[in-house]
N, C-alpha and C positions, 0 to 999 in steps of 0.2 A: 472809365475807358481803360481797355486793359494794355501796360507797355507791350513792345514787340521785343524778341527776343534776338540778338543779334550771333548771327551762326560766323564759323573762323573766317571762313571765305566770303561770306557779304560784306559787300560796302558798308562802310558807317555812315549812316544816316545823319545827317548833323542839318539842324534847324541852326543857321547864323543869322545873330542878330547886329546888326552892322549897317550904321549909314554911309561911313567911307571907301569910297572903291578901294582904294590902295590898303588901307588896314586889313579891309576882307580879304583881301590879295594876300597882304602877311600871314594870316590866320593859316589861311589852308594850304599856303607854301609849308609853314611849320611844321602840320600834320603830315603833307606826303613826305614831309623831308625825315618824319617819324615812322613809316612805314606803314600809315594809315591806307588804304583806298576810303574814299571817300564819293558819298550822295548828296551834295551840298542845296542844301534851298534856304536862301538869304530873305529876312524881312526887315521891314524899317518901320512898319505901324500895329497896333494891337490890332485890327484886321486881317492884317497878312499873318500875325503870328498863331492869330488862333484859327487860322484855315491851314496853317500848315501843320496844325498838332495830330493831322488827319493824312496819311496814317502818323501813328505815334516813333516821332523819331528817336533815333540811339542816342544822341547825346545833344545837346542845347549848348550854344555861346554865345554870350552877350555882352555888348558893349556897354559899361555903366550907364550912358547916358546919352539919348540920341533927340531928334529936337518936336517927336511927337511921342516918344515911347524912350520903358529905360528899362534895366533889367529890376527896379523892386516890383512895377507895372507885372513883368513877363514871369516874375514868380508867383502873384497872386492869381496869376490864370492857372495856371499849375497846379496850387490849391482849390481851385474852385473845383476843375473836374478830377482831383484826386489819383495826377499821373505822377509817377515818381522817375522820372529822365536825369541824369548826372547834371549835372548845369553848373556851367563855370562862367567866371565871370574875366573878361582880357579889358582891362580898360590903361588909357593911357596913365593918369596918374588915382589914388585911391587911399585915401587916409586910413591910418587905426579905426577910427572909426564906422568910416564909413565898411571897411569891410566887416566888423566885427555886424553892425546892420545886417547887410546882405546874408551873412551866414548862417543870423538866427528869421531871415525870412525865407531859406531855405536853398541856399545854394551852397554848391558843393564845394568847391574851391575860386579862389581869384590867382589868378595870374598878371603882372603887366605887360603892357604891348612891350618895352623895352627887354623880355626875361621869357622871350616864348620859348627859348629852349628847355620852360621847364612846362611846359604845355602837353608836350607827351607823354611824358609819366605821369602826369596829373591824370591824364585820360584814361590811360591804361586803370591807373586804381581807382580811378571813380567807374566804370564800367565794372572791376572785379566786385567791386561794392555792391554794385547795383542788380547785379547778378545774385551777390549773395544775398542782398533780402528779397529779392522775388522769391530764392529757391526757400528760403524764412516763411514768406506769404504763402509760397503753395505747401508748406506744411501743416502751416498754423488755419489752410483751409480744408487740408483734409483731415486735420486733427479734430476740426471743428465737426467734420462730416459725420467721422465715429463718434463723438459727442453727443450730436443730433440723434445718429440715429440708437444708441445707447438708451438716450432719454427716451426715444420712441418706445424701443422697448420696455423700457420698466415701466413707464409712463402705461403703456396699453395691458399692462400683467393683472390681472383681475385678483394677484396676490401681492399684499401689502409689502412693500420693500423699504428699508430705511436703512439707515446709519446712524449712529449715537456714538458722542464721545464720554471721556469717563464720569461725564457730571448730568448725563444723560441728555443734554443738547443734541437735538438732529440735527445733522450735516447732509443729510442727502433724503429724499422720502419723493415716492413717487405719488401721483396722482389720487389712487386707493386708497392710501395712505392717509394722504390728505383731506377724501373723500372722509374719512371717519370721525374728524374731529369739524370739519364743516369749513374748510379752509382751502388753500392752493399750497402747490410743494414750497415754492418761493415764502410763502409766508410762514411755512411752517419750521422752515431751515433757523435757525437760533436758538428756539423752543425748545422747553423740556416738555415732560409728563403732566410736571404739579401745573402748570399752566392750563391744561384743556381736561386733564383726568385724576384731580389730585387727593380722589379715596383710593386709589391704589398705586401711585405715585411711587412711594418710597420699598415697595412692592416692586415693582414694574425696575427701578434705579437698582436694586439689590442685583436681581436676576444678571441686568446687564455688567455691573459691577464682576460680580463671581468669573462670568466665559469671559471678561477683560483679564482678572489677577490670575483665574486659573491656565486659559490660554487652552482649554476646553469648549467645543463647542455644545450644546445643550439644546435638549427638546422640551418646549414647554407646552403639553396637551393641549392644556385649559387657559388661556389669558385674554382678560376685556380691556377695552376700550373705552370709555366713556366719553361724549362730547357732554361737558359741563354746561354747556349753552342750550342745550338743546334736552338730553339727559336720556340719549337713545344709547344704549349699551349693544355692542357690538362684540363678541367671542371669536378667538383666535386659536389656532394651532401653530405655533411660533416656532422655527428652528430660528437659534443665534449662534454666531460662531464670530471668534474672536479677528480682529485685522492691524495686521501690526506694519501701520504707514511706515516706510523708509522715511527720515528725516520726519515725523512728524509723530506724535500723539496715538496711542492706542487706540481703535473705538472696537465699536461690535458692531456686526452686520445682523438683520434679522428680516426674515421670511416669513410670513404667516397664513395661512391658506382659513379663511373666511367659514367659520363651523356654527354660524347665529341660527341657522335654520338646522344643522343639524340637532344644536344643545336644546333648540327649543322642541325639538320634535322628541328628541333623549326624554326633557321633563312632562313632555307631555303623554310620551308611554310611558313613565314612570307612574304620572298620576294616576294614568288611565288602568294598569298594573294592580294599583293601589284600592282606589276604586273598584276593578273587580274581585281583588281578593276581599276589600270591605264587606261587597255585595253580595259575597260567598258568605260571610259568615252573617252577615246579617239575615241572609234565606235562610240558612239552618238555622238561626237565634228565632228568626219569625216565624218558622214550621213547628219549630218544638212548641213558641209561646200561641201559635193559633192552633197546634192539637190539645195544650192544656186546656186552652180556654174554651174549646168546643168541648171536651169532656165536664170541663167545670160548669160548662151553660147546662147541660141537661143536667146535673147535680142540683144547681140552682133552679131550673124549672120546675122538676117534683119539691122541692121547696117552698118555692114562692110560690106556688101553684096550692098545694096542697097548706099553707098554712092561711091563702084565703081564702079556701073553699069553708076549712075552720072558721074561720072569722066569720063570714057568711052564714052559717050553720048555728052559731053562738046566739044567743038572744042581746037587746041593747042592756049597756051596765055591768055584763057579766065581768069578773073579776081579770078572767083569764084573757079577755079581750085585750085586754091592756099589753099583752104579753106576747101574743100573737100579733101586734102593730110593729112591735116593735123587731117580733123577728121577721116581717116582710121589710121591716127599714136594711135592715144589717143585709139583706139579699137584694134588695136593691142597690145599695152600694154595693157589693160583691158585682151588680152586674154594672154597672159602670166602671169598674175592674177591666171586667173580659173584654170589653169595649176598647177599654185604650190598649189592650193586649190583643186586640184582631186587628184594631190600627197599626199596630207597630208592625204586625206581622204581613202589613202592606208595604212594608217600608216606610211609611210615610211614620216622620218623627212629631211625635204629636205632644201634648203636654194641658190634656185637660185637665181644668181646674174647677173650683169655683170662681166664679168669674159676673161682678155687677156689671151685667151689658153696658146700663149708662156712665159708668164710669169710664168703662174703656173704648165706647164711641165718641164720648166726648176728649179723650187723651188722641186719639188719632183723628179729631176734629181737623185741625191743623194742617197736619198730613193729605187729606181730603180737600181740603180748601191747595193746598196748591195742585192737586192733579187736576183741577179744572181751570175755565178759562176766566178770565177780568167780566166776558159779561156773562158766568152764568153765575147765581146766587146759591148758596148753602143754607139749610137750616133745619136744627137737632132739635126734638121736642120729646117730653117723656110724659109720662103722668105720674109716676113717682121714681123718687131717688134713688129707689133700690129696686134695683128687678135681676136677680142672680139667674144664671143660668152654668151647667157645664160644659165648657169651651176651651179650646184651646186659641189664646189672647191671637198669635199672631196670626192663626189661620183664618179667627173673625177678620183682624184689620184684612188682610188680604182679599177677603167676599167684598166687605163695605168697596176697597177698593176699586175693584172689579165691575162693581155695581156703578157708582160713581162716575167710571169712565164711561161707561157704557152707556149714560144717561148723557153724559156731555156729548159724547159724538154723535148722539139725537138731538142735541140744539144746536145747528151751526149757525145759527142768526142769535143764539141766547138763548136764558131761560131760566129757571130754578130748579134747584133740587131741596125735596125733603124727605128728611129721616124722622120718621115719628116712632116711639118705645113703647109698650103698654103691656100691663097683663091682661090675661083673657083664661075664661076658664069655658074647656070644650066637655060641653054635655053632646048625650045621646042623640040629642034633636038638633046641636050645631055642626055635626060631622058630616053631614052631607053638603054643610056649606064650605067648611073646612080639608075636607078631603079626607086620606088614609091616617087619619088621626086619632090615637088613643086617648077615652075619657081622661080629662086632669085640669092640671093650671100650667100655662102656658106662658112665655115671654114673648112678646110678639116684634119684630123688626121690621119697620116696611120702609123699603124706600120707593120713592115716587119723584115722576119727570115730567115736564108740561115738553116734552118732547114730540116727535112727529107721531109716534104711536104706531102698530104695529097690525099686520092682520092677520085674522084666526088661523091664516095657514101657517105665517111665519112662528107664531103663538104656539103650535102645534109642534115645531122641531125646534124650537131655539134652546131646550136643552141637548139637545144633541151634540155628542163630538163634531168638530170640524164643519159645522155650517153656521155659514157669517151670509149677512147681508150685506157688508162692506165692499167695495172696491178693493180689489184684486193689489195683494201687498200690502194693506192696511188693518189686515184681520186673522185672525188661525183658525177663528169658529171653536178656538176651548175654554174660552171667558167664562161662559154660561155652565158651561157642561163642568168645569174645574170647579164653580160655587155649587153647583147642584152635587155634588161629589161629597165636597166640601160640609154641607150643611147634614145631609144624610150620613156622615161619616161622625157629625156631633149629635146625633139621634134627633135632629131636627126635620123640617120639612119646608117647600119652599112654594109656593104658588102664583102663578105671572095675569094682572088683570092689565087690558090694553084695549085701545082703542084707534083707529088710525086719526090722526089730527087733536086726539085729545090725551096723548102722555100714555103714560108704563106705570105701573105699579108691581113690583117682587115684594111678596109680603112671605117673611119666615119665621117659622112658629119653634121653641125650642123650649123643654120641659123645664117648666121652673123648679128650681132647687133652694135651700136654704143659704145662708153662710158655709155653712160646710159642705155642703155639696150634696146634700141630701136630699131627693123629687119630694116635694111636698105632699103631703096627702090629698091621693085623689079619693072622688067620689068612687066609691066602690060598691054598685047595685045590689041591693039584696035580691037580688032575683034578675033572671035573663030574659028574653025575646024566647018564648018557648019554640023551639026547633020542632020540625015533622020530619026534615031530611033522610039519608042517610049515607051517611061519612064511611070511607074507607082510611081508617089510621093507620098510617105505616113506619111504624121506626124499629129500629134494630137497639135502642135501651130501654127498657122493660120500664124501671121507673118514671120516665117521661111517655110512655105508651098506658102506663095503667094509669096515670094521670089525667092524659088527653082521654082517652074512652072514660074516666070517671065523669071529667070535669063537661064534656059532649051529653054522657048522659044524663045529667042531673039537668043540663039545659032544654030535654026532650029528645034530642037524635038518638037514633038508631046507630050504633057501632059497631063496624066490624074492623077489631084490630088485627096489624100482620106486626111480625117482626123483620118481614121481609119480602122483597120483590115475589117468591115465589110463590109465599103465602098467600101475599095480596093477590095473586094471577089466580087462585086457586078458589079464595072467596067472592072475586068478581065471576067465576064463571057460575058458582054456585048460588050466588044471591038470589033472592025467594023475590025481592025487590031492587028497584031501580039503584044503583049506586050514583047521588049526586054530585057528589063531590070527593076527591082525592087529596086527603092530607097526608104528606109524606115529608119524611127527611132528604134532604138533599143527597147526604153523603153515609153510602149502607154498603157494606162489604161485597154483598152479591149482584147488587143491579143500583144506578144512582137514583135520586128519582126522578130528574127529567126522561131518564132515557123506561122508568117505567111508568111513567104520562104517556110517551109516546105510545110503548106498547097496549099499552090500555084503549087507547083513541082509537088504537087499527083494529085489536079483538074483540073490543067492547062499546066502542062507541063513547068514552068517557070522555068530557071537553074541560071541566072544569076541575082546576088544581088549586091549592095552595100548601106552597113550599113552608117548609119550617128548615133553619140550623143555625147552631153554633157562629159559624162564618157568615158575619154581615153583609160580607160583599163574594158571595162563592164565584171561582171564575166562569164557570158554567152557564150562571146566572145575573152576573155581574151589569151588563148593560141592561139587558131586561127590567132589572130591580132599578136601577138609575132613572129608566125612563117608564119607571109604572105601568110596565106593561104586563106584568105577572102578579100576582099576590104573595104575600112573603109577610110572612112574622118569625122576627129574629128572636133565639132564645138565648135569654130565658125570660119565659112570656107567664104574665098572670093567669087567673082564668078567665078575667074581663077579656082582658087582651085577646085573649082565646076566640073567645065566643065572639067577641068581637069582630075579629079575623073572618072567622066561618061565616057569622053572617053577611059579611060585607062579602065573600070567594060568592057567594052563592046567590047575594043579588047585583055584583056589578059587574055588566057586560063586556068584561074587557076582550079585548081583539086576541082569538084564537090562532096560534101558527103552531105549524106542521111539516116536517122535511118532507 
């Protein structure tokens, strides 16, 4: 309850406490006789005294002691509703003691009824008193007001504000502030640095130290925060500026405007910077090493081309035969060469090796075993110990992977998985069970799921980029398509058999090699599928041109070689007979050869291609070749290979498109 304030001209309010008429009589004779006016309301019970506290009187007096009420009584009400009224006490007689009591329960002076002339002056200074700590209270309430609203402010600054003194203790930290280290400002006032962030601690104490001695203030771009607890780092733009307390301790003030999202955005164009200038030189590192390697593939095809034709040509035993194996070995590793140099020239960092499949399916066993679930089961089976193939180790694990998952998420009630290993050697009469496979020996990888099983339509696209079966957010649909990539990118091949309700089977075929990396010797036919055809050969290097028409015509075709689109345009209009088939280079100075497939289709009616180049994966042809929808032998190609090729362009009906 707030006191009333007593203005020159009002009455004095005076609450008497007084059970004798005549005493009360003395009382307020006294006071007029001091030039008081007065508003006198007398009570004699704590009833009357605490209804008359309403409104709140100017000054209180009380008789020591009355025969239901006394004044220690009439100062503990006082206390209770927290009013501060002058209150004196007039009693007839009143010991040391007892007044020494009375003064520490809160009254202001005693007077005796026998010495009321000293009642006035008493009044007078206990009213000045009373006056001067209210006009105290309304200070210390509006001092409190700028306080509050002070604190509102920094408190709501969405820029960290603190104080530190020279041992780098907070004295002051607002909210944000406090926010960073995971705490409230109240708790964070005593603390230092090494407390919540003490890798840059003695860092952080220097800084403040310096704008205290130098008495400079200072901008610091760059400065974190760390909550130890937590171990979120938080980046600062800090102004500190020095504050030199009157009567007290130096500290430093500091500001910091919140730059976490800018720095992070900084490092992340930084990398991103980085990254493209990476990607810059890596495209020209990969242009230069995939035009070498396409010029070195047709070096190597009249090679290897031309020293089996030899071989071929040589009777069994001959001396020189020996000789001629071995310079088809040396060009077949030359072309697994060009290979990891048209991979790299995809960007993709590769690192084919030799490489015992069963060893390194069994080293990423493990690995395998936790990407699935407690009820589906694993198991790796080989037929022998050693079955090499050229891989690159982590891009196998990442197929298996791939594979794996993709088997589990076809069992969600359980199931098994198995990995079976094996060699296999693909003759003439197993490639139609095997697909676009060159005669040889093979390392075979299958994995198999007693999963839900799949049907001929989904069978049909699930190499394809970006189509899943999955529920929406549980899938990219580039699992498949990134192993099919993948497997063709290590001159393998991949085949899907499935069933709906009776599991999946990926079986991938990849050319065995020795310990060193060398394709084991394959069956190399003395003799071909005699050819009636007739082929239109089209490349733009002579050596690989007079190879293909040698190696076409010793197999029975009919050749007409061009060096170039407009040759070729010139012998199809000419032909005496049908032209069945177009073999061409991809990439020829004057016309590509898809785009003179096309023209051939429109002027001539020509449907059936196969592409040959350097470049594994051409962009042109890139997804086509991924999903076997084109014919394509990459060189540098045997003449098995060859002929091989041709006969397979010429009887498998693959799906003809046309712009």
């Amino acid at each position: 309850m707030r006191e009333q304030e007593l203005l020159d001209d009002d009455p004095l309010r005076l609450l008497l406490v007084e059970d004798t008429d005549d005493d009360a009589a003395l009382v307020v004779r006294a006071l007029q006789q001091s030039g008081f006016s007065l508003s006198v309301v007398r009570v004699q019970t704590p009833e009357e005294f605490t209804a008359a506290l309403i409104p709140v009187p100017n000054l209180i007096i009380s008789d020591h002691s009355l025969p239901s009420f006394s004044s220690t009584a009439a100062l503990a009400c006082l206390r209770e509703r927290g009013l501060d009224v002058p209150f004196i006490v007039v009693s007839g007689t009143l010991d040391d003691d007892a007044a020494v009591t009375l003064l520490r329960a809160g009254a202001h002076d005693f007077v005796t009824k026998q010495n009321l002339a000293r009642l006035g002056p008493a009044i007078r200074r206990e009213l000045q008193e009373a006056r001067n700590r209210a006009e105290h209270r309304g200070a210390q309430r509006e001092l409190q007001v700028q306080r509050d609203f002070l604190r509102l402010v920094i408190d709501n600054n969405p820029n960290i504000i603190f104080t530190k003194d020279s041992e780098g203790r907070y004295t002051l930290a607002n909210r944000a502030t406090a926010a960073v280290f995971g705490t409230t400002p109240e708790a964070l006032v005593g603390k230092n640095d090494a407390d919540f962030n003490p890798t840059a601690a003695d860092q952080v104490l220097a800084s403040d130290r310096a704008v205290i001695s130098s008495g400079q203030a200072a901008f610091i771009p760059r400065e974190s925060l760390t909550d130890a607890r937590t171990g979120r780092v938080r980046w600062f733009e800090t102004h500190k500026v020095p504050l030199f307390v009157p009567n007290g301790p130096p500290q430093v003030l500091g500001i910091g405007l919140d730059i976490t999202e800018r720095v992070a955005a900084e490092e992340a164009l930084r990398v991103s910077e980085g990254q493209f200038r990476q990607a810059q030189k890596m495209e020209a590192v990969g242009e230069l090493a995939a035009g070498i390697a396409h010029d070195f593939n047709n070096q190597l095809t009249a090679i290897l081309g031309y020293a089996e034709l030899a071989d071929m040509d040589l009777p069994e035993g001959h001396a020189v035969r020996e000789y001629i194996c071995e310079v088809i070995k040396a060009a077949e590793s030359a072309r697994t060469l060009t290979r990891q140099l048209l991979s790299f020239s995809r960007r993709q960092v590769l690192q084919i090796q030799p490489l015992n499949a069963v060893d390194a399916i069994h080293t990423s066993e493990n690995m395998l075993r936790r990407a699935i679930r407690e009820d589906v089961s694993i198991r790796v089976t080989a037929t022998d110990a050693s079955l090499w193939i050229n891989a690159d180790s982590a891009q196998l694990e990442h197929i298996l992977l791939n594979l794996v998952v993709n088997a589990r998420d076809a069992m969600p009630e359980g199931g098994g998985v198995r990995i079976d290993l094996r060699a296999e050697s693909v003759t003439a009469e197993r490639q139609e069970v095997t697909g676009r496979l060159a005669a040889g020996e093979y390392v075979v990888i299958a994995v198999a799921d007693t999963g839900s099983g799949m049907t001929p339509e989904v069978q049909a696209r699930v190499f394809e980029p970006f189509f899943t079966t999955k529920p929406a957010g549980k899938g990219t649909g580039l699992g498949l398509a990134m192993v099919h990539g993948s497997v063709l990118d290590m001159g393998g091949l991949i085949t899907i058999v499935s069933a709906v309700g009776a599991g999946t089977t990926l079986t991938m075929y990849f050319p065995r090699v020795d310990a060193a990396g060398v394709v084991l010797a394959q069956t190399r036919p003395r003799s071909v599928v005699p050819g009636r055809e007739t082929v239109l050969v089209v490349d733009d290097d002579a050596l690989v041109r007079a190879l293909v028409t040698r190696t076409l015509t010793n197999a029975g075709y009919t050749v007409l070689p061009a060096a170039g689109a407009h040759e070729a345009l010139s012998h199809a209009i000419r032909a005496e007979s049908r032209i069945e088939l177009l073999l061409t280079d991809v990439v020829m100075p004057d016309m590509s050869g898809p785009a003179l497939k096309e023209r051939l289709f429109r002027e001539c009616g020509l449907e059936r291609v196969l592409y040959t180049s350097g470049y594994a994966a051409h962009p042109e042809l890139r997804e086509q070749i991924a999903q076997g929808t084109v014919h394509f032998v990459a060189k540098p190609f045997s003449a098995s290979e060859l002929t091989t090729a041709v006969r397979r362009a010429l009887e498998d009906p693959l799906p003809v498109t046309h712009p």
